[in-house]
Each structure stands twice: as C-alpha cells, then as structure tokens.
C-alpha positions, 0 to 999 in steps of 0.5 A: 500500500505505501508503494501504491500510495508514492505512486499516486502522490508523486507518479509513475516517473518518480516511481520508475526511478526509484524502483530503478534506483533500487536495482542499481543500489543493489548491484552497486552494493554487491560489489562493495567489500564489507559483508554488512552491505550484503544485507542491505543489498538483499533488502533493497532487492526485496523492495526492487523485485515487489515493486518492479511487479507492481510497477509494471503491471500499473504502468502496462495498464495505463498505457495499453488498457484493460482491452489489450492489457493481458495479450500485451503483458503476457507476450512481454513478459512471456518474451522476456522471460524466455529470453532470461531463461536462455542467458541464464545458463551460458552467463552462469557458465561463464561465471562459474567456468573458472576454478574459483567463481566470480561475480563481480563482473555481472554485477557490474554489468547488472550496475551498467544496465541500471544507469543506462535504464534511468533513461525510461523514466525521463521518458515517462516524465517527458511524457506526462510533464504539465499534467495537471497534479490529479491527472500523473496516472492518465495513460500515458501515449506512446 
C-alpha cells in the first residue's frame, strides 16, 4: 500500500526511478567489500523485485488498457522471460567456468544496465510533464 500510495502522490516517473534506483543500489552494493552491505543489498532487492511487479503491471495498464492489457503483458513478459531463461545458463557458465567463481563482473554489468535504464523514466516524465497534479496516472501515449 505505501508503494501504491508514492505512486499516486508523486507518479509513475518518480516511481520508475526509484524502483530503478533500487536495482542499481543493489548491484552497486554487491560489489562493495564489507559483508554488512550484503544485507542491505538483499533488502533493497526485496523492495526492487515487489515493486518492479507492481510497477509494471500499473504502468502496462495505463498505457495499453484493460482491452489489450493481458495479450500485451503476457507476450512481454512471456518474451522476456524466455529470453532470461536462455542467458541464464551460458552467463552462469561463464561465471562459474573458472576454478574459483566470480561475480563481480555481472554485477557490474547488472550496475551498467541500471544507469543506462534511468533513461525510461525521463521518458515517462517527458511524457506526462504539465499534467495537471490529479491527472500523473492518465495513460500515458506512446
């Protein structure tokens, strides 16, 4: 409910960039030496993960409907999925192919990945600047 709530006060982009900032908060965390960043790293996951979801789901609806939303959604996340699904093992091959594991380099990538992303949300907010402050949840056109 408070994530649903920081939407609707300060919108959808104010939300995109805190979900991604999360993200990359926990790879950048995971890179860091001291073992405590771990637990913060697992707890700025968690958030990520729950409101990633939720995020997604709101902002597939407001922009494509609820006529198309379930065929859109679907072959979107059916489509990324499957391609998670394909990466996974020749990325967890090249991780673990050493003698001893390494994933300091994905993470990074996982970090790089996240700053190139913040690019959506200027997106979004380019999208939806001068609304008025009750309309930020109007579909947005894209």
């Amino acid at each position: 409910p408070s994530f649903g709530r920081f939407i609707d006060t300060h919108g959808m982009a104010s939300g995109l960039t805190l979900v991604n900032a999360l993200g990359v908060l926990t790879y950048g965390l995971l890179v860091t030496t001291p073992d405590w960043s771990l637990y913060l790293a697992f707890l700025a996951f968690g958030c990520f993960r729950a409101w990633n979801y939720s995020l997604m789901t709101t902002y597939s609806m407001g922009v494509f409907g609820g006529a198309s939303f379930g065929k859109v959604y679907g072959i979107g996340v059916g489509t990324v999925s499957c391609l998670a699904a394909a990466a996974q093992y020749p990325t967890m091959s090249i991780v673990l192919g050493g003698s001893e594991p390494d994933f300091v380099a994905l993470d990074w990538a996982m970090f790089g990945v996240g700053i190139v992303m913040f690019g959506f949300p200027a997106f979004v907010h380019s999208r939806t600047r001068g609304l008025s402050e009750g309309a930020k949840d109007v579909p947005l056109v894209l």
